[in-house]
N, C-alpha and C positions, 0 to 999 in steps of 0.2 A: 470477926474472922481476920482482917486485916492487921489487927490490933496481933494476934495469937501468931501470925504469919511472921510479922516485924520481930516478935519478941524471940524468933524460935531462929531469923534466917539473917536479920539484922537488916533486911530490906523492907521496904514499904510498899506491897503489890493489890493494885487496886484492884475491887471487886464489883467489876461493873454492873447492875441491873437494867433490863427491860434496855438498853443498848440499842438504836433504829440503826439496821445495815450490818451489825455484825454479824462475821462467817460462822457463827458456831454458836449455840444455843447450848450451854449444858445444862441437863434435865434434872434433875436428883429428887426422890418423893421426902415429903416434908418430915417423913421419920428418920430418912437418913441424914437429915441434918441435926435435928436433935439429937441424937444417937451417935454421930460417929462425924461430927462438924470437921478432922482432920481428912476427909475424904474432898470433899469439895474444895477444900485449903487447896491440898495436894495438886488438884488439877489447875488454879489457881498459879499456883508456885509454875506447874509446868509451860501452862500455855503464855504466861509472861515469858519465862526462857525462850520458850519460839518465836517470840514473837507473835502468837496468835488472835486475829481480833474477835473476842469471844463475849458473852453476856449469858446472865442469870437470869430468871421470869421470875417475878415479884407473884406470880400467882401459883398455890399451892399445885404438889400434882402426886397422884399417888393415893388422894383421899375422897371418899363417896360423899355425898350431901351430909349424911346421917354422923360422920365420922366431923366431917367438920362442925356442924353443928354445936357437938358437944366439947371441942376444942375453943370456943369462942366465948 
């Protein structure tokens, strides 16, 4: 995503994960990254403009045991 961000804005906006102390947790379930990966860009792009200190959780959300299972 970082790589797609640069290419698209000419800047380089980091994507932080699992982040200790960040104000803001953004959530998004594991289909809507597959599916529509400029959504998460997007907030990405925004909360660097503000300034925002924000973080993404390395652990899926969105999916039942049975679902992940068959993802793996």
């Amino acid at each position: 995503m970082e790589d797609d961000i640069e290419e698209r804005t000419g800047k380089r906006v980091k994507i932080p994960v699992d982040k200790e102390g960040a104000d803001v947790l953004l959530v998004h379930n594991a289909g809507e990254f597959l599916a529509w990966p400029e959504n998460p860009e997007a907030f990405a792009i925004l909360f660097d403009a503000a300034g925002i200190d924000w973080t993404l959780s390395s652990e899926l959300a969105g999916y039942g045991r049975c679902q992940l299972r068959h993802m793996v």
